[in-house]
TIPAKE-241625 format. One line per field, with one value per residue (C-alpha): x, y negated, z; residue number from 1; residue in three letters. Coordinates in steps of 0.1 Angstrom, whole numbers. Layout:
N
c1: X	...
c2: Y	...
c3: Z	...
k: NUM	...
r: ALA	...
END
This chain:
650
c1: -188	-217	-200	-176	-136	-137	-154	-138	-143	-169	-139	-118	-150	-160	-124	-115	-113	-142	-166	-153	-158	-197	-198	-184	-207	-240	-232	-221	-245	-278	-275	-283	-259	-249	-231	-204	-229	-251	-214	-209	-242	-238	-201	-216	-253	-234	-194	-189	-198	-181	-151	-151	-157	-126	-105	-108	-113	-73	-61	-51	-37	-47	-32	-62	-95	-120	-154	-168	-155	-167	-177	-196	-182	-202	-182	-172	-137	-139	-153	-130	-125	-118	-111	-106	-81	-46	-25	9	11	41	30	5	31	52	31	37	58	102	102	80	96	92	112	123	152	162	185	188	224	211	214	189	185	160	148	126	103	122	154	134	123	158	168	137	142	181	168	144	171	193	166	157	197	194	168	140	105	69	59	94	97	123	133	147	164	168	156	132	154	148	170	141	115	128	137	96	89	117	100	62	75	89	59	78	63	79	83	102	118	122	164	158	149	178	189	158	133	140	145	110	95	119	125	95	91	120	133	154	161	179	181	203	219	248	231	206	200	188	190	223	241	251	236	261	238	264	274	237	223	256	245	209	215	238	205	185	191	167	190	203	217	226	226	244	228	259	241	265	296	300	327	311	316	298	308	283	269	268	270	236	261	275	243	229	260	253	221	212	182	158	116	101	96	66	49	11	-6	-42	-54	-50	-15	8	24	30	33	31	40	22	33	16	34	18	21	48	44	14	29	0	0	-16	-25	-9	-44	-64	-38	-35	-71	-78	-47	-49	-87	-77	-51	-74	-106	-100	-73	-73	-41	-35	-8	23	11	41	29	50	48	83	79	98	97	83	53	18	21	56	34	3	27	47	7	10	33	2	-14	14	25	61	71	90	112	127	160	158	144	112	131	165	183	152	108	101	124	90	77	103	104	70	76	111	96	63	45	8	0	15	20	24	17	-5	25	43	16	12	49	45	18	35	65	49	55	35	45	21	44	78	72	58	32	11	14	0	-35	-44	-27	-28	-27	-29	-15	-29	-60	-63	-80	-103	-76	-54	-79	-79	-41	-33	-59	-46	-13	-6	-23	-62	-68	-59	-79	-68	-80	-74	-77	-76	-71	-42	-14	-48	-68	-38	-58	-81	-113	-127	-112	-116	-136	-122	-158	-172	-166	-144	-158	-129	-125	-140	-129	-150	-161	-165	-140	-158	-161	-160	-193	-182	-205	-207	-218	-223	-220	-247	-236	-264	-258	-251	-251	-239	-222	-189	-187	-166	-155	-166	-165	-198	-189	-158	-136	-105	-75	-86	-58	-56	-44	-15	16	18	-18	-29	-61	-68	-76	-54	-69	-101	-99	-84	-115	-147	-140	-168	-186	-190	-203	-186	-147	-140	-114	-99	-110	-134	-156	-186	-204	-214	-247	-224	-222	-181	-167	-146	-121	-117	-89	-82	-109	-85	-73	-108	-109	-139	-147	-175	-188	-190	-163	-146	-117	-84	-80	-108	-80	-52	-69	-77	-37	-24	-38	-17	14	37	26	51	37	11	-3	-35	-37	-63	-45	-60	-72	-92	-108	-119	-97	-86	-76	-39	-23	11	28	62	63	88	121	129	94	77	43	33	1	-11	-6	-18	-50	-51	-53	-77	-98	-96	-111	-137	-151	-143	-153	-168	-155	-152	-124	-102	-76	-75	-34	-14	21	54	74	110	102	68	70	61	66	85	61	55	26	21	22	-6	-1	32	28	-2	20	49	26	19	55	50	73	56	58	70	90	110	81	88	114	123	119	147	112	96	119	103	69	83	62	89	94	59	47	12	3	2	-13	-59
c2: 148	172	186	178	187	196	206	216	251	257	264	234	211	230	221	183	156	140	170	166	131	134	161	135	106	129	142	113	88	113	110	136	129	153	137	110	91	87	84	56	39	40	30	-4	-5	-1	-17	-19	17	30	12	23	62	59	45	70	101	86	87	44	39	4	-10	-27	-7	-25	-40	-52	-37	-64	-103	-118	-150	-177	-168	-137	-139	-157	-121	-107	-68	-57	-94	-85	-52	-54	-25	-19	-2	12	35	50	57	76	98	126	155	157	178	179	163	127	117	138	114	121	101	101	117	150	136	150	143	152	132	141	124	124	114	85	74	74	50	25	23	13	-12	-26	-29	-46	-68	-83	-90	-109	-129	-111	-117	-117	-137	-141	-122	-98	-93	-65	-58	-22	10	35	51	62	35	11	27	24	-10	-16	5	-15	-53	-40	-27	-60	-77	-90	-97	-71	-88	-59	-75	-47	-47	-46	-83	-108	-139	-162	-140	-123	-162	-171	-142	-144	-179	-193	-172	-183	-150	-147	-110	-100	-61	-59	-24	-25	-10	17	43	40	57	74	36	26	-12	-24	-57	-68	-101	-105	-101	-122	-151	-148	-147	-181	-195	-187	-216	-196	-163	-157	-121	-101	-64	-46	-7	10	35	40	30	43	13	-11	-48	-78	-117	-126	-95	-66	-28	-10	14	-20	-36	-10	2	-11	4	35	53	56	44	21	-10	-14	-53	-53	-75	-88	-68	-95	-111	-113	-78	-77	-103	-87	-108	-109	-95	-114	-134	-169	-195	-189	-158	-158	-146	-128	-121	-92	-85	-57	-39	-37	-20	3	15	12	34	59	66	67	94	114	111	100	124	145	145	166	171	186	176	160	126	113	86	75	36	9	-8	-43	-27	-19	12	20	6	28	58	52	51	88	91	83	118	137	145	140	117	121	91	87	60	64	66	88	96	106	126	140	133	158	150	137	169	188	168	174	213	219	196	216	180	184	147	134	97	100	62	71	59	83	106	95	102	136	140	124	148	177	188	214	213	245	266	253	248	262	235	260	234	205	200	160	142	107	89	53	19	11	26	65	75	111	126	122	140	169	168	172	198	223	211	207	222	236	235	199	170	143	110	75	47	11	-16	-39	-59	-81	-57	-33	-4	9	-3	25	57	93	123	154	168	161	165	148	132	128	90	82	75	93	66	31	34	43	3	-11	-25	-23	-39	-47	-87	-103	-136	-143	-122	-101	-66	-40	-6	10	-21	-38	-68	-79	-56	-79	-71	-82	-77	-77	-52	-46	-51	-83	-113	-130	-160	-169	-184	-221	-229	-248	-252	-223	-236	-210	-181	-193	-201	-168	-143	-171	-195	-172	-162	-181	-150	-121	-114	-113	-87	-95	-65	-55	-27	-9	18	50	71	101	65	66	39	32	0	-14	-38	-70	-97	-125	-103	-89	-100	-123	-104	-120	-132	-96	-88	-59	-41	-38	-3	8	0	14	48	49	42	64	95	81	100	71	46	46	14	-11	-47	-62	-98	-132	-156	-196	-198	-223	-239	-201	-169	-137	-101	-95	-59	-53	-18	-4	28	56	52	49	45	13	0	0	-3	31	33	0	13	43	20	1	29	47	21	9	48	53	18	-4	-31	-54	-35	-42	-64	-95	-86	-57	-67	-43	-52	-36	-37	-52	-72	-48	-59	-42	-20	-9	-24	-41	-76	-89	-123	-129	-117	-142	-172	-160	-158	-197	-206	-208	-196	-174	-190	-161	-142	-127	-108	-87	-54	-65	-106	-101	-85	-117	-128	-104	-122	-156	-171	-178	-143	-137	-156	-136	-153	-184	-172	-168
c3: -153	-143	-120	-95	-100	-68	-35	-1	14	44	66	57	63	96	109	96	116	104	111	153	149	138	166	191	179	181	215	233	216	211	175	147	119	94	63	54	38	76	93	73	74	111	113	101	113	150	148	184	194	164	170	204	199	171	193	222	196	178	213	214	247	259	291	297	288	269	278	247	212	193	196	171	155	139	106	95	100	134	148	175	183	215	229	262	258	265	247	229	199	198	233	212	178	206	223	210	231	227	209	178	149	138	112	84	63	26	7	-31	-28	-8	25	48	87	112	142	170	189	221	199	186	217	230	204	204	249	236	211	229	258	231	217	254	260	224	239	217	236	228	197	181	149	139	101	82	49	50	26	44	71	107	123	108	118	153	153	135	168	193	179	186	221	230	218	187	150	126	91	63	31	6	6	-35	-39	-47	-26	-34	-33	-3	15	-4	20	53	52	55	91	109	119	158	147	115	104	71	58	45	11	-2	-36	-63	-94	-84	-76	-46	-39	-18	5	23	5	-4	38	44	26	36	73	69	54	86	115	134	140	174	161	128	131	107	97	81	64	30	46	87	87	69	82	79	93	116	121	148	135	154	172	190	191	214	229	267	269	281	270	292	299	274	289	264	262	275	247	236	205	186	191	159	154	115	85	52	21	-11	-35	-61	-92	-93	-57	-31	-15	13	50	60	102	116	150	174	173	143	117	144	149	114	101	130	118	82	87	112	95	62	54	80	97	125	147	129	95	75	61	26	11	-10	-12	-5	35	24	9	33	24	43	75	70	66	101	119	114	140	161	147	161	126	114	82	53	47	14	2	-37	-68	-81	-110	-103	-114	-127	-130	-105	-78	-53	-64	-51	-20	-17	-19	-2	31	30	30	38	31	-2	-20	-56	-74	-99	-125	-112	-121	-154	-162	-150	-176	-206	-201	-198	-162	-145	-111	-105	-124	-112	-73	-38	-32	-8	25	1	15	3	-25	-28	-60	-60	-66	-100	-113	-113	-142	-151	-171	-146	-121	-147	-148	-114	-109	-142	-136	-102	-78	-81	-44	-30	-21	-45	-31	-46	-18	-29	-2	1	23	28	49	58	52	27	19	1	5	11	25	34	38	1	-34	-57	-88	-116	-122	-87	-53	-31	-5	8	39	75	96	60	47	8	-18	-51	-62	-89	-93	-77	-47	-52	-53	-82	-86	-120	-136	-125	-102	-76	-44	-14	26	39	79	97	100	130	105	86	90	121	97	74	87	76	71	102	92	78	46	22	43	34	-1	-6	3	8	-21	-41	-16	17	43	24	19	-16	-24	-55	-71	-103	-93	-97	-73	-87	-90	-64	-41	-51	-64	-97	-96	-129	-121	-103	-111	-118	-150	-161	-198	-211	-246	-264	-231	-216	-184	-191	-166	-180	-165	-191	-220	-200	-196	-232	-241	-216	-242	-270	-265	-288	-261	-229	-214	-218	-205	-219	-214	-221	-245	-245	-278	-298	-266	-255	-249	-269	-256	-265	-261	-259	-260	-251	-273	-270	-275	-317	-323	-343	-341	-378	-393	-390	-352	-349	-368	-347	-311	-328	-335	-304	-284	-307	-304	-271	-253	-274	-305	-275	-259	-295	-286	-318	-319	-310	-303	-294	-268	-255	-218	-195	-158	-131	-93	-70	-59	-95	-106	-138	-135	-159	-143	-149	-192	-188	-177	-204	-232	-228	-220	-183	-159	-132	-96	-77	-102	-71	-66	-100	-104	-136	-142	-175	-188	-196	-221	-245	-241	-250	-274	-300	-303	-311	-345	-343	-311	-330	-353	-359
k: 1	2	3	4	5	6	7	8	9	10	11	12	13	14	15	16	17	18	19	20	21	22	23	24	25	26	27	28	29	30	31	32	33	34	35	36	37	38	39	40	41	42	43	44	45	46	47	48	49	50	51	52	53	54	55	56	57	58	59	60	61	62	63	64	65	66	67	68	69	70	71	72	73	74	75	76	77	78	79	80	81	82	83	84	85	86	87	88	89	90	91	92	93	94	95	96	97	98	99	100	101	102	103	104	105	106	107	108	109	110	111	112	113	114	115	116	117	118	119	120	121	122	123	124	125	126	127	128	129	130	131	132	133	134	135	136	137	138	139	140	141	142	143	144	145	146	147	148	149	150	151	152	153	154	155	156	157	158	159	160	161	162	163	164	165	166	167	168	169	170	171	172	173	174	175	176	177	178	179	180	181	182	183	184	185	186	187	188	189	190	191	192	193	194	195	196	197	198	199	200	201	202	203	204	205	206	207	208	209	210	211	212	213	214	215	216	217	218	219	220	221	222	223	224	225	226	227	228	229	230	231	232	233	234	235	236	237	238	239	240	241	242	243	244	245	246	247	248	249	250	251	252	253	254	255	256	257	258	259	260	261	262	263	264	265	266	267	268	269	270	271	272	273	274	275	276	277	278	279	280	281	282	283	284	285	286	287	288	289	290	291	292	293	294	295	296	297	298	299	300	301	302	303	304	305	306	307	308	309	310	311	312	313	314	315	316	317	318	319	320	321	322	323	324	325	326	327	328	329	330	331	332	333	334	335	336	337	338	339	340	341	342	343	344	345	346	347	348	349	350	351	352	353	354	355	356	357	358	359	360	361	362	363	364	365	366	367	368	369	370	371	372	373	374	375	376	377	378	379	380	381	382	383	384	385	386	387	388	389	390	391	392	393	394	395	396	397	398	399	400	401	402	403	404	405	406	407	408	409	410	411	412	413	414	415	416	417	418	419	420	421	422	423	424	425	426	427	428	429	430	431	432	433	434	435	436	437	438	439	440	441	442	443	444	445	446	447	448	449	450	451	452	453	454	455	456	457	458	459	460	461	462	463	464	465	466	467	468	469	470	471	472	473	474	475	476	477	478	479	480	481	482	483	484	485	486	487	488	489	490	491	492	493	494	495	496	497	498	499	500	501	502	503	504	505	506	507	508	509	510	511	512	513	514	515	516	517	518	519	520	521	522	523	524	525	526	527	528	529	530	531	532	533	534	535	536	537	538	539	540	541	542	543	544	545	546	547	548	549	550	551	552	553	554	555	556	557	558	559	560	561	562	563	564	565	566	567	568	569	570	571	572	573	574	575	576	577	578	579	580	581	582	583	584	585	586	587	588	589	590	591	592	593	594	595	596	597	598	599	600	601	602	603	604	605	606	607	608	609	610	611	612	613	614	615	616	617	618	619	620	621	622	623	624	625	626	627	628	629	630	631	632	633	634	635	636	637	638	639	640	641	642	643	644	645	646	647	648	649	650
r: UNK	UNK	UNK	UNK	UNK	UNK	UNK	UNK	UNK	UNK	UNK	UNK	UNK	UNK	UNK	UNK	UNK	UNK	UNK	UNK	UNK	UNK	UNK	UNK	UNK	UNK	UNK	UNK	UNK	UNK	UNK	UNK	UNK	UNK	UNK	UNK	UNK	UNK	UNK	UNK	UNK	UNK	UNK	UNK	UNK	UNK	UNK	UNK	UNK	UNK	UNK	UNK	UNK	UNK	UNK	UNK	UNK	UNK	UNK	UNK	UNK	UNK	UNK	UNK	UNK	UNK	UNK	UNK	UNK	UNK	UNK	UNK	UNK	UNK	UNK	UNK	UNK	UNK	UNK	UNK	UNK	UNK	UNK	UNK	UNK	UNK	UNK	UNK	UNK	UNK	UNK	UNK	UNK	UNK	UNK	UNK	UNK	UNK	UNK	UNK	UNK	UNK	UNK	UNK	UNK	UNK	UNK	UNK	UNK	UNK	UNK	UNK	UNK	UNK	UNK	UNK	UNK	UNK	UNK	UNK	UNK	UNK	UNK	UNK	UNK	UNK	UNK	UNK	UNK	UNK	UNK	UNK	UNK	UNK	UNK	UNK	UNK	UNK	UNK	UNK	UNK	UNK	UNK	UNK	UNK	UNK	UNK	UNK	UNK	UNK	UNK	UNK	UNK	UNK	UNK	UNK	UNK	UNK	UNK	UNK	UNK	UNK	UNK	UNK	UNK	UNK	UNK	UNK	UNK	UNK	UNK	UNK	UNK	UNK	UNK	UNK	UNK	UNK	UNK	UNK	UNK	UNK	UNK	UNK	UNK	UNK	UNK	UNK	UNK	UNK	UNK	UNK	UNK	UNK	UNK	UNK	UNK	UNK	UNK	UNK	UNK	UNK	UNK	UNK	UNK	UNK	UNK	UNK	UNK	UNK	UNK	UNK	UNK	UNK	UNK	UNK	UNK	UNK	UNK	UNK	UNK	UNK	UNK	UNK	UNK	UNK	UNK	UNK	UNK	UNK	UNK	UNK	UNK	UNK	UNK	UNK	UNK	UNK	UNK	UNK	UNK	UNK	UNK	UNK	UNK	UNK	UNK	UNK	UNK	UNK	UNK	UNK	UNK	UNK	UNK	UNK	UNK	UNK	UNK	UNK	UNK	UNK	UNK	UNK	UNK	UNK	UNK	UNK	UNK	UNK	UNK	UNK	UNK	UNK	UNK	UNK	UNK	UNK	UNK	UNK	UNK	UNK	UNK	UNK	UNK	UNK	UNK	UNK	UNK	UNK	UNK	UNK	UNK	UNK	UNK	UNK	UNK	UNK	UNK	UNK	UNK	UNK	UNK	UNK	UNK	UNK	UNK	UNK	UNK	UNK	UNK	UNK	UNK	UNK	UNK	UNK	UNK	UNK	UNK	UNK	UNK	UNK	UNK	UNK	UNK	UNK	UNK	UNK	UNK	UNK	UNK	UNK	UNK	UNK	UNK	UNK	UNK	UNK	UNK	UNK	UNK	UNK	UNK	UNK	UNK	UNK	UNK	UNK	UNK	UNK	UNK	UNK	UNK	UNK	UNK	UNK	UNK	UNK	UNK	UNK	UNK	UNK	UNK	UNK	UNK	UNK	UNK	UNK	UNK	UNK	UNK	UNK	UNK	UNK	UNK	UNK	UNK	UNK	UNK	UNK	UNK	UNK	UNK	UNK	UNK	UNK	UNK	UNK	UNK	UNK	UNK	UNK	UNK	UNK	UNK	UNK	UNK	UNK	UNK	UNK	UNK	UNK	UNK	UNK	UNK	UNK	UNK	UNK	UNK	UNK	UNK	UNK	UNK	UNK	UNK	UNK	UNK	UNK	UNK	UNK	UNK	UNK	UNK	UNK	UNK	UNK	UNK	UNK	UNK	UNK	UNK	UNK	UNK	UNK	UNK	UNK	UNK	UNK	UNK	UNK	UNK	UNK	UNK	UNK	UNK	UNK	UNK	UNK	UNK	UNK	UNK	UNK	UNK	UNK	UNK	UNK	UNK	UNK	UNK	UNK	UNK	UNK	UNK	UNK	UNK	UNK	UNK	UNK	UNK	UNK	UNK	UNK	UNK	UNK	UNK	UNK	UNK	UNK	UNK	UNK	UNK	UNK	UNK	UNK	UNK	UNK	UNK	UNK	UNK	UNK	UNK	UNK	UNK	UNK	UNK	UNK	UNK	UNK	UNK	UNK	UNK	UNK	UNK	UNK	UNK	UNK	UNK	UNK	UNK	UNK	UNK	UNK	UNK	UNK	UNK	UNK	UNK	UNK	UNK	UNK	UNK	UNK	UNK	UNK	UNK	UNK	UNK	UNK	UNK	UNK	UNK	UNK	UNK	UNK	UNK	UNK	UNK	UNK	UNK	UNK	UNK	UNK	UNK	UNK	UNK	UNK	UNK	UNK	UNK	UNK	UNK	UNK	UNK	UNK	UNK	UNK	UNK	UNK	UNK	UNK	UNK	UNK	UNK	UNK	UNK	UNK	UNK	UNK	UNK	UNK	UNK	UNK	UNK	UNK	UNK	UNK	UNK	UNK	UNK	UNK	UNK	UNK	UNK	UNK	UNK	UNK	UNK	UNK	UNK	UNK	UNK	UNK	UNK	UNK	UNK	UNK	UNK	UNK	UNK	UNK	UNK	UNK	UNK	UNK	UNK	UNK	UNK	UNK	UNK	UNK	UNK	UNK	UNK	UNK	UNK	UNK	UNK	UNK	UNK	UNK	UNK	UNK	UNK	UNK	UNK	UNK	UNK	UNK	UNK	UNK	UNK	UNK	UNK	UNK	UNK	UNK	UNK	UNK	UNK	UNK	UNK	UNK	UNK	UNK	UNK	UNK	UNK	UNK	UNK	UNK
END
């Protein structure tokens, strides 16, 4: 574009965040800086007194006050951030006064329930109390198998108090999966609900959390979170209202722990290997989430932060770190879609959210069938709407800004359960380019290699790291030697984290991602992003779904498209001809896939992303290794090669 879709008003930049922030940084540190881009630069050029300033500006409460901010390590990921502090998270999540509201809880059935902070308080000093009496301490981790609710956001809040490891399990995975993730930590604490919504069922858990908590040795309790059923039952198990029922509310007995004792292990949700049990520390996703929210998308106190996903996924995490603002958040137990496509919209309007999460699949839908949001709903408190978890194209930009609201800042962050945070994100000071995110994240120095790990600017390459940064992994569990950790980021690249990611940095300094790396397509010896093929697909209005893919073929590889069309429609020739032709003109002949195949139904994980790893494996009649890991596994059947006679065919 020539010009950008959109820019923020002189007020709105004059009172962000961000704009205090610079104010704070050239006072106290005789600095003149007077853009995002100079922010940035010194963010990295100066990590320790950065760090420092964000942490008093986002109001972290440490127990012990820190000397140094950051130690250099003889590696990169051997650095250590504030090594000598001594703080507790959870203080800082619950600072806010009694009364302003915390939690706002909707169910998929109409249930709504409010909960303050004072009320929230009250029942993480009970758990907490409860938790100690179960013999819970510092370093033992707690599991949970429960939908996004306010009991388990307390009891995330009750296992950081204690000094605990909090490990979620999204309540949708079955039996295996969910032991694939939970067993492999040895859980003392178990949170199962007794069920959750979803597309206007009832899934009842209790048979399912029954039979994993007999498969855990390690459990000293089971507590039971009847949230469908007030009387529901479970062997082995204590309802939360008996759990807690000794304990009075009262002071927060809150843990005093270095910044970097295990706080969090996120699982991978990836689809090939046993899933990875990444541990983060008590400090870093806290410093680097409360300065996302603050400066990144400017959340201030009373702001009410949504983001509909499900507990197991980073997201859930970053989303309860707003608490830390002073702003309330939006929980949601259901689907996107029921009963109808707009129902997040609506939430979004009837809750007067200021912060939104839409996926950018959700988004997409939206567009398909037409809705225009602008005309149907009151979305005058919407102030920043994020779009993200797969690739967010231009047309989509344009959507939401004809169709949804002209006056928002739509951002597009893209990090990962990895970093537990973003790595390039937003600025509520600056334009917004369609197709772009606006900005390498502030602490984050974001580069572009190629495989030479020299730098590029205007053409794709791989997203890399090349300092450290608060929230990287303290390690995985089960690797001793650190030797999965390591392969993971510094295989490629020995002094620079490699993300995973294809991307390329822009001529407005904004960067586009293209796709993950590991499912970049070789076409005639050229790298090319799937999300380049997606966005071309997601115009063709007989197309519902897609999944490009590299087929082995003839000692070399092939691009192979598969489509999921609208229901009662056939990919004949002419359509085919027409797919064909649109991204010949629009890309290049590269970008034409050598077959075109239909497919009933494509792999996507549970956090809705299109599993191109898992088609990959099913095209060559492999099973994916962590299958758990997808929504829909019964999808894979349709890829089986036996069902395809082209893919056997030149």
């Amino acid at each position: 574009m020539i010009e950008p879709i959109w820019t923020p008003t002189r007020q709105r930049v004059a009172e962000s965040n961000l704009t205090a922030f610079m104010t704070v940084v050239n006072e106290r540190l005789q600095r003149d800086l007077r853009s995002y881009d100079e922010l940035h630069a010194f963010s990295i050029r100066e990590p320790g007194q950065f760090w420092s300033l964000v942490a008093e500006f986002c109001g972290v409460q440490f127990d012990v006050a820190p000397a140094t901010a950051l130690k250099p390590g003889r590696t990169m990921a051997s650095a250590r951030f504030f090594p000598a502090a001594r703080l507790n998270a959870a203080r800082t999540l619950l600072a806010a006064p009694d009364s302003a509201l915390a939690i706002i809880s909707l169910r998929e059935d109409g249930q709504r329930r409010e909960m303050t902070f004072g009320e929230l308080r009250s029942l993480v000093s009970r758990l907490t109390q409860a938790m100690r009496a179960a013999g819970v301490g510092v370093g033992d981790r707690v599991a949970s198998l429960c939908p996004s609710v306010p009991e388990t956001v307390a009891a995330m809040l009750a296992t950081l108090a204690v000094g605990a490891v909090w490990a979620a399990c999204s309540p949708e995975y079955g039996v295996a999966g969910t032991l694939d993730r939970i067993g492999q930590i040895s859980p003392k604490l178990l949170f199962a609900a007794d069920g959750y919504l979803h597309g206007g069922v009832a899934h009842d858990l209790t048979a399912k959390a029954g039979q994993i908590a007999r498969s855990l040795p390690s459990l000293a309790a089971t507590v039971l979170m009847p949230l469908l059923d007030a009387d529901a039952r479970m062997d082995g198990a204590l309802a939360l209202e008996d759990f807690v029922e000794s304990h009075r509310a009262g002071a927060i007995d809150f843990v005093s722990v270095p910044f970097d004792q295990p706080a969090f292990i996120l699982f991978s949700s990836g689809t090939t290997g046993a899933p990875k049990c990444i541990v983060h520390g008590a400090g870093g996703p806290l410093l680097e989430n409360l300065k996302a929210h603050k400066l990144q998308f400017d959340v201030k106190p009373g702001d009410r932060v949504y983001f509909p996903c499900t507990t197991g996924w980073m997201v859930w995490n970053v989303m309860t770190f707003a608490l830390g603002c002073g702003a309330s958040i939006v929980l949601y137990d259901g689907s996107a879609f029921h009963p109808d496509v707009d129902r997040l919209v609506q939430h979004t309007a009837d809750e007067k959210v200021t912060l939104a999460r839409w996926a950018a699949r959700y988004v997409d839908r939206l567009a398909k069938e037409g809705v225009r949001p602008a005309d149907t709903y009151d979305l005058s408190a919407l102030k920043t709407l994020m779009c993200n978890g797969s690739v967010f194209a231009a047309d989509a930009y344009e959507y939401v800004y004809s169709k949804v609201k002209r006056d928002v800042h739509l951002i597009s962050p893209s990090g990962g359960t990895d970093s537990f945070g973003s790595l390039v994100s937003s600025n509520p000071t600056g334009p917004v380019w369609a197709g772009e995110i606006q900005c390498r994240a502030l602490g984050f120095a974001v580069d572009v290699f190629d495989a030479n790990g020299q730098p590029l600017r205007g053409r794709p390459g791989e997203l890399v790291i090349t300092q450290p940064f608060p929230s990287m992994p303290l390690h995985y569990l089960n690797d001793p030697d650190g030797e999965r950790m390591r392969s993971t980021y510094f295989d490629v690249f020995p002094q620079a984290w490699r993300h995973g990611d294809w991307a390329e940095i822009t001529e407005h300094n904004g960067i586009v991602i293209h796709g993950r790396s590991d499912a970049t397509l070789n076409a005639k010896g050229i790298r090319i992003g799937t999300s380049e093929i997606y966005r071309q697909l997601a115009e063709v209005p007989e197309v519902a779904e897609s999944v490009v893919v590299a087929q082995d073929w003839d000692g070399d590889t092939r691009v192979v498209l598969f489509v999921r069309l609208r229901p009662g429609l056939t990919l004949d020739s002419s359509l085919e001809q027409r797919l064909r032709a649109r991204l010949r003109e629009n890309l290049s002949p590269r970008h034409v896939p050598k077959k075109i195949l239909q497919v009933q139904d494509i792999p996507v994980t549970i956090t809705g992303k299109v599993s191109e790893s898992a088609v990959r494996e099913a095209i060559h009649g492999r099973p994916p290794q962590n299958a758990s890991a997808l929504a829909n596994p019964e999808a894979l059947a349709h890829f089986a090669p036996a069902l395809h006679q082209d893919l056997a065919r030149p």
